[in-house]
C-alpha positions as CSV (number, residue, x, y, z in Angstrom):
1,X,0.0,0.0,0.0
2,X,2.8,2.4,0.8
3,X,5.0,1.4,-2.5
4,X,1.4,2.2,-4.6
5,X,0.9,5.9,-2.6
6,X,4.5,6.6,-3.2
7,X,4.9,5.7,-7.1
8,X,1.6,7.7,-7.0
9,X,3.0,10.4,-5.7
10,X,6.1,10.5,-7.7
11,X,5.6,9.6,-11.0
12,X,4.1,12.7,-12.2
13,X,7.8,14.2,-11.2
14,X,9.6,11.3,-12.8
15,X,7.9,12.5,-16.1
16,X,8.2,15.8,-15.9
17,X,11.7,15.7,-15.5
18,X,12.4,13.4,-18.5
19,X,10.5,16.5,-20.6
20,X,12.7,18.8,-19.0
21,X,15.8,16.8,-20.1
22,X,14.7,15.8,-23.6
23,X,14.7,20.1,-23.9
24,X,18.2,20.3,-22.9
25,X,20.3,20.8,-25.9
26,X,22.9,18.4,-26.0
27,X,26.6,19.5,-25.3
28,X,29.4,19.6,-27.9
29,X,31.5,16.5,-26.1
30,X,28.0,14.9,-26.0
31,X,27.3,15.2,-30.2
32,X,31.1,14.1,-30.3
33,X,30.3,11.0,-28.4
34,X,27.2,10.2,-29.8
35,X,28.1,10.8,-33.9
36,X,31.1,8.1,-33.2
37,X,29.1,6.1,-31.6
38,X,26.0,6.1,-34.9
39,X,29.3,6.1,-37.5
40,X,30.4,3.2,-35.7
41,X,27.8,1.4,-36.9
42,X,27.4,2.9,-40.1
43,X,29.9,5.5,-41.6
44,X,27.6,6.3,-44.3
45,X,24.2,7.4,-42.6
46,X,23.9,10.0,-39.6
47,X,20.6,10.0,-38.1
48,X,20.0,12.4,-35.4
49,X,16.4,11.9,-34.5
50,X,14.8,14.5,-31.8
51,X,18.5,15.4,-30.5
52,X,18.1,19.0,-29.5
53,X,21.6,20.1,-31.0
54,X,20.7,23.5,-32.1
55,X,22.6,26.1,-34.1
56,X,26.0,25.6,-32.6
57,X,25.3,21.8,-32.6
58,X,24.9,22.1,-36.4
59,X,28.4,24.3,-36.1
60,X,30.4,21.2,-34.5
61,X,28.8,18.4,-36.9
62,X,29.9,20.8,-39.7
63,X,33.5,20.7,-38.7
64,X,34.5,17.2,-37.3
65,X,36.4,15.0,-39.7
66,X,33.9,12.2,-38.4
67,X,31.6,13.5,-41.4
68,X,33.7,12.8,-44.1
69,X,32.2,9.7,-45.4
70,X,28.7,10.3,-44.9
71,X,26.3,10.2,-47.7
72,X,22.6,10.5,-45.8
73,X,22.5,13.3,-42.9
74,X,19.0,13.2,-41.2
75,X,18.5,15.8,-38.5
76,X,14.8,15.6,-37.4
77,X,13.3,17.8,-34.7
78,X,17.2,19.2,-34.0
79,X,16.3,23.0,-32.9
80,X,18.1,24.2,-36.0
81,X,18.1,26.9,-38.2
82,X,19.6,29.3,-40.4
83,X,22.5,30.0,-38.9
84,X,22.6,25.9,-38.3
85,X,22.4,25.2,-42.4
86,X,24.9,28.3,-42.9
87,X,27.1,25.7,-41.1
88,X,26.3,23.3,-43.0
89,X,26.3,24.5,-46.1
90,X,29.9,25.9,-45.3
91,X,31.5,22.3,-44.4
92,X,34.7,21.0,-46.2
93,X,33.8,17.4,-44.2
94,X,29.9,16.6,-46.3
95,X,32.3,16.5,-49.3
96,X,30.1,12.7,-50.3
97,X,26.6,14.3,-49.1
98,X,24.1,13.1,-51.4
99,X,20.7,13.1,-49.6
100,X,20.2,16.2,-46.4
101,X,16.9,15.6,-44.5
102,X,16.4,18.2,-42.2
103,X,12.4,17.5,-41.0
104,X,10.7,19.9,-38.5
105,X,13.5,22.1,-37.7
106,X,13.5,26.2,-37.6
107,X,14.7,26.7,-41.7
108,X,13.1,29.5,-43.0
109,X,13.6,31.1,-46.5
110,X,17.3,32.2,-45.8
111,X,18.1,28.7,-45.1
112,X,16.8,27.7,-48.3
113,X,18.6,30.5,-50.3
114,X,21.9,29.1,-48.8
115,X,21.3,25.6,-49.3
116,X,20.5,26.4,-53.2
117,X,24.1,28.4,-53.4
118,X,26.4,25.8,-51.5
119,X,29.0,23.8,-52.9
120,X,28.9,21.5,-50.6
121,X,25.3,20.5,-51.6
122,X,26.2,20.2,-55.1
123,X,26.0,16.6,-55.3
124,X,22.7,16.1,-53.5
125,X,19.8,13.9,-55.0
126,X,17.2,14.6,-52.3
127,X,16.6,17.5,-50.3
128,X,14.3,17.0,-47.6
129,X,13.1,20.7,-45.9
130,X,9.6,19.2,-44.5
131,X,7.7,21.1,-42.2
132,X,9.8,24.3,-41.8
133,X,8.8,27.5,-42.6
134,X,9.9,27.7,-46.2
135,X,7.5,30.0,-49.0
136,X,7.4,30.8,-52.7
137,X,10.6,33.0,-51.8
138,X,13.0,29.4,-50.9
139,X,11.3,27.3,-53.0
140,X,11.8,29.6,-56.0
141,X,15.4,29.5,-54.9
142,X,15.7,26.0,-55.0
143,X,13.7,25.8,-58.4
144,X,16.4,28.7,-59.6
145,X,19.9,27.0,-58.0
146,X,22.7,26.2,-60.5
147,X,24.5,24.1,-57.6
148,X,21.3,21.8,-57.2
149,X,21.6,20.5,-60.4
150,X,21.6,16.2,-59.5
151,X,18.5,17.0,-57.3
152,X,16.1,13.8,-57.6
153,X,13.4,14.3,-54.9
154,X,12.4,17.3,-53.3
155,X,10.2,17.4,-50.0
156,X,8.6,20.7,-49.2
157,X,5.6,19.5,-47.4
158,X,4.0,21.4,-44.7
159,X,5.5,24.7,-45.4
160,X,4.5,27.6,-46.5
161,X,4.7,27.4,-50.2
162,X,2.1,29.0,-52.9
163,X,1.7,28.6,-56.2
164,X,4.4,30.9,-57.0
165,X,6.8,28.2,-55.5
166,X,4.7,25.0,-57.0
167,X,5.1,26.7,-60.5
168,X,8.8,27.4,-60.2
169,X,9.8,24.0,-59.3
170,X,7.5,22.6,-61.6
171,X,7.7,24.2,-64.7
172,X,10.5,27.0,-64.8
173,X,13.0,24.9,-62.9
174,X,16.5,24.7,-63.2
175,X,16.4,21.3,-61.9
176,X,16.4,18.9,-65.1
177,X,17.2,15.6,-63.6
178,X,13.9,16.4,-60.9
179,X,11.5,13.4,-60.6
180,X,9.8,13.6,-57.3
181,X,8.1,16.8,-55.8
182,X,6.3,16.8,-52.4
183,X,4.6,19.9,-51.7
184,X,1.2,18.6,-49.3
185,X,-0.2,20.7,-47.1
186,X,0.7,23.8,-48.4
187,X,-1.0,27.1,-50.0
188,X,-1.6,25.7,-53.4
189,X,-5.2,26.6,-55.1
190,X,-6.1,24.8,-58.0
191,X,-3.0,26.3,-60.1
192,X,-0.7,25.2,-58.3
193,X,-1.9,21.6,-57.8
194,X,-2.5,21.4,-61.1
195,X,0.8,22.2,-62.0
196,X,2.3,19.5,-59.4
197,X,-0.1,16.9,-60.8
198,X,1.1,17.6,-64.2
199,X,4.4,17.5,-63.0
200,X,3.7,13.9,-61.3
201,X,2.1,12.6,-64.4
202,X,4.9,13.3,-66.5
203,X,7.2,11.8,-64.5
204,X,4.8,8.6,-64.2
205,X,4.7,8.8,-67.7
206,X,8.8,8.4,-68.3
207,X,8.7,5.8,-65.9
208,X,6.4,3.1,-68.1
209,X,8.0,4.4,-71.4
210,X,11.8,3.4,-70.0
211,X,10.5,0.4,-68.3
212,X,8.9,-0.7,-71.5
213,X,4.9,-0.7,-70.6
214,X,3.7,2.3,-72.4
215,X,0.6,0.9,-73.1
216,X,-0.3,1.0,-69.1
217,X,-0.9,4.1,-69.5
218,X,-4.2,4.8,-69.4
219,X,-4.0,3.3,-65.5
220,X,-2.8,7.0,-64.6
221,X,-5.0,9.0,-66.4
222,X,-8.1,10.3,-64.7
223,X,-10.5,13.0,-65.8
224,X,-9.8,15.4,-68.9
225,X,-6.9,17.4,-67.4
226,X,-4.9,13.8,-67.2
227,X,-6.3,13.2,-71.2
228,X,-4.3,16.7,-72.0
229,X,-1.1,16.0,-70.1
230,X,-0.6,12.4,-71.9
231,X,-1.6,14.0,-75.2
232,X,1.3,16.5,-74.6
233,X,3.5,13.6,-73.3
234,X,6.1,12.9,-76.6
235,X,5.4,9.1,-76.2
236,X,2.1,8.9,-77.4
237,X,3.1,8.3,-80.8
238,X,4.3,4.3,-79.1
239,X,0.9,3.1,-77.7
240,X,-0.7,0.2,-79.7
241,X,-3.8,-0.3,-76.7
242,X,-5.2,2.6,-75.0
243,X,-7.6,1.7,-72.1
244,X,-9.4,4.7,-70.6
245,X,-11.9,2.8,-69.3
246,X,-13.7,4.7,-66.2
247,X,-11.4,7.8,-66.3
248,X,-14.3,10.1,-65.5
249,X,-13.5,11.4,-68.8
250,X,-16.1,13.9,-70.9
251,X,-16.4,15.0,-74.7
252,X,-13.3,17.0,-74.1
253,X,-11.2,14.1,-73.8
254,X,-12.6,12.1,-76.8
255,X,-12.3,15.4,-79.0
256,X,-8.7,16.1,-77.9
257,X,-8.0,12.3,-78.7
258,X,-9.6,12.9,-82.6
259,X,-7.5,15.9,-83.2
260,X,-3.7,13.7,-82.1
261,X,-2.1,13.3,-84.9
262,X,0.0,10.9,-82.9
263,X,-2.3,7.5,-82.9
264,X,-0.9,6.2,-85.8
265,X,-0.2,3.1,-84.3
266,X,-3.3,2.7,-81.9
267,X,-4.8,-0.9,-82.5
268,X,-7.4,-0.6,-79.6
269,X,-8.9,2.5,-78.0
270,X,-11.8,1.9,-74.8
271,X,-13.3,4.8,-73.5
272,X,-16.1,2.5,-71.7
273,X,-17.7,3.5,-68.5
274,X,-17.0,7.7,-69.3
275,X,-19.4,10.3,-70.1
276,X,-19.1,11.0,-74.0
277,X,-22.2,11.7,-75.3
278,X,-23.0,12.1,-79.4
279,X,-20.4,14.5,-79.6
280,X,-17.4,12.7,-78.3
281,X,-18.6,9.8,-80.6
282,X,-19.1,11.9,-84.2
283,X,-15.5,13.8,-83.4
284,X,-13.8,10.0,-82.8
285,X,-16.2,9.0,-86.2
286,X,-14.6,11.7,-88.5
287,X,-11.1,11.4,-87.1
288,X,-8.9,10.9,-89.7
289,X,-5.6,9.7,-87.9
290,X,-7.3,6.4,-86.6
291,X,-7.0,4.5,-89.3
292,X,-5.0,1.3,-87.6
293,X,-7.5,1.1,-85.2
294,X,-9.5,-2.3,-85.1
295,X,-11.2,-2.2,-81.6
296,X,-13.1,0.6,-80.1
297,X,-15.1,0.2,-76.5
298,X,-17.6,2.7,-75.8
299,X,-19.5,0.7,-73.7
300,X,-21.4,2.6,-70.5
301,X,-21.5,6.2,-72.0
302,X,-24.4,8.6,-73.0
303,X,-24.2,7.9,-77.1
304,X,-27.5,8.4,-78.8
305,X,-28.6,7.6,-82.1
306,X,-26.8,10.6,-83.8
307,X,-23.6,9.5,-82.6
308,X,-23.7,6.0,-83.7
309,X,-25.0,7.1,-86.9
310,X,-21.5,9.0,-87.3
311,X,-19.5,5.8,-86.3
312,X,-21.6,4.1,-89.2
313,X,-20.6,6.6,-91.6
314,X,-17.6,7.4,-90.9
315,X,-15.0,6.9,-93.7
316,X,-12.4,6.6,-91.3
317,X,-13.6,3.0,-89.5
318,X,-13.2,0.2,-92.2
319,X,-10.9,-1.6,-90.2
320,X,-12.8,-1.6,-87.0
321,X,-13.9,-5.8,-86.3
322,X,-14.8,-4.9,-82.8
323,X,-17.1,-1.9,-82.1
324,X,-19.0,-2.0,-78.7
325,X,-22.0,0.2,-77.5
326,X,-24.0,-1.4,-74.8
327,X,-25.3,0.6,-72.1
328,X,-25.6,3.5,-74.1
329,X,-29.1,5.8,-75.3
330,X,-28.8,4.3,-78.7
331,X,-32.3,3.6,-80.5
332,X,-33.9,2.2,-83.0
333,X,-32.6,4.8,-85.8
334,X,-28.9,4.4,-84.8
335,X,-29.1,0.6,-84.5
336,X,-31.0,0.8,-88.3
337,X,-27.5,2.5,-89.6
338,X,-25.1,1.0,-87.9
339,X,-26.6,-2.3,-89.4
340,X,-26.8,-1.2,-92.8
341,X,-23.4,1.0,-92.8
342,X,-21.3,0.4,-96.0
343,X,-18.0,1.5,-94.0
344,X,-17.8,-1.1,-91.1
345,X,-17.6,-4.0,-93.6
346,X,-15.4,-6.0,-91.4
347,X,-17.0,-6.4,-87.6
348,X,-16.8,-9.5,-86.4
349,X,-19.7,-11.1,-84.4
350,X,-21.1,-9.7,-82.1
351,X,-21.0,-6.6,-84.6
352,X,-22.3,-4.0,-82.0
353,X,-22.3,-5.4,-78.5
354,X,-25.8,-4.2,-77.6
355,X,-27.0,-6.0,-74.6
């Protein structure tokens, strides 16, 4: 009974103090000790997790010789700052740095500005600023650094970045060799998420063509603005099978499509389970540039009578043998011409796919 009144009584202390110490910035003998002791066990990572070194900490990583062969620096929740990445950004020991993460530290734009001018960053492939105070002003700094040039990722999330900043690193970046942008939680409207889901796309988009599945594609397109970026993409010119099935797509995206002049290879084209209506099927009709084209699913859309009259007529379908349009609004009038059209002479059976 005694022991339980006394942990009672004590263990609200007990827990208070470990608070109070976890605040306590850690001494210069005490990084010392404790970067041998993490290099020990890995010379090539330095992961500082929650270790309140502060400015002057960052000052006595940034000069030991321990540092020399370390590729990966983490510092996350280190009570640094600006003058901490000045520091940094001024050591002759990070010589092999390739990846900085510096999570939930003090780093405003200053700190951003001299990271994007350091030779000592110049070999980095990820820079990892999340949640700091960083806006448009760092990020365009970053977007504009000529050291920064083997950046790969970039993590700006939970900052304080617009769509001035999104926009930079996006689309007026000096960054070439960028294929990974984080920006969530962050002051984007709909420009500058836009611009970061283009951006994402087109990287997505690289990714299939140099890993040899182009035809994939259509498995990250959603919605009309996804229909524009691939249409912009150079690669469209490879895919042989197109499958846009249930992309939310409208008219738009089937009148963009009929206007590419880059579908001279397409074999198979499904826009089933969309919302084209009679005008997304008359501009696919009297498209001119699908003339390889020998499967088209439009299955689950809003096609009447006057669009499948168009398909019927078109001059441009004669080597369609599988053209499907259940689950559409087509009638009695539409179903007449498709029947009797002169132009898709060679369907195969089931000529239509009405169920």
């Amino acid at each position: 009974m005694f022991f339980e009144r006394w942990v009672a009584l004590w263990l609200p202390f007990f827990f208070i103090s470990l608070v109070a110490a976890s605040n306590i910035s850690m001494t210069g003998e005490q990084i010392e000790k404790y970067i041998q002791l993490k290099l020990n066990r890995n010379d090539r990572v330095l992961r500082l997790n929650e270790k309140l070194i502060g400015n002057e900490g960052a000052e006595i990583l940034a000069k030991s010789p321990l540092l020399s062969s370390v590729e990966t620096l983490i510092i996350y929740k280190g009570n640094i700052g600006d003058d901490g990445v000045r520091a940094l950004a001024g050591s002759k020991q990070l010589a092999q740095l390739t990846a900085i993460h510096l999570e939930s530290n003090n780093i405003t734009d200053q700190g951003a500005k001299i990271m994007a001018s350091s030779e000592t960053f110049k070999n980095l492939r990820t820079l990892n600023l999340y949640r700091n105070k960083i806006t448009d002003k760092g990020a365009k700094a970053i977007a504009e650094s000529n050291v920064l040039s083997n950046l790969l990722e970039v993590n700006l999330s939970f900052n304080e970045v617009g769509d001035v900043g999104a926009l930079s690193l996006t689309e007026l970046s000096n960054l070439k060799q960028l294929k990974k942008i984080n920006l969530e939680y962050n002051d984007l409207s709909r420009i500058g998420n836009e611009a970061l889901a283009r951006f994402n796309l087109i990287q997505n988009i690289k990714v299939l063509n140099l890993s040899g599945r182009f035809n994939e594609v259509g498995s990250l397109i959603y919605g009309d603005f996804g229909v524009m970026v691939f249409l912009a993409s150079p690669y469209v010119f490879k895919v042989k099978t197109l499958d846009l099935s249930e992309s939310n797509l409208t008219d738009s995206s089937a009148i963009a499509i009929s206007k590419s002049t880059k579908f001279s290879q397409l074999f198979e084209l499904n826009l089933s389970g969309n919302k084209i209506t009679d005008l997304g099927a008359s501009a696919l009709a009297n498209s001119k540039y699908f003339k390889q084209l020998k499967k088209l699913n439009l299955n689950f859309n809003s096609i009447g009578d006057l669009g499948a009259s168009s398909i019927a007529e078109s001059p441009y379908m004669t080597n369609l043998e599988y053209l499907k349009l259940g689950q559409n609004r087509v009638g009695k009038a539409g179903a007449k011409a498709l029947k009797k059209s002169n132009t898709l002479i060679n369907l195969i059976y089931p000529i239509f796919g009405f169920y």
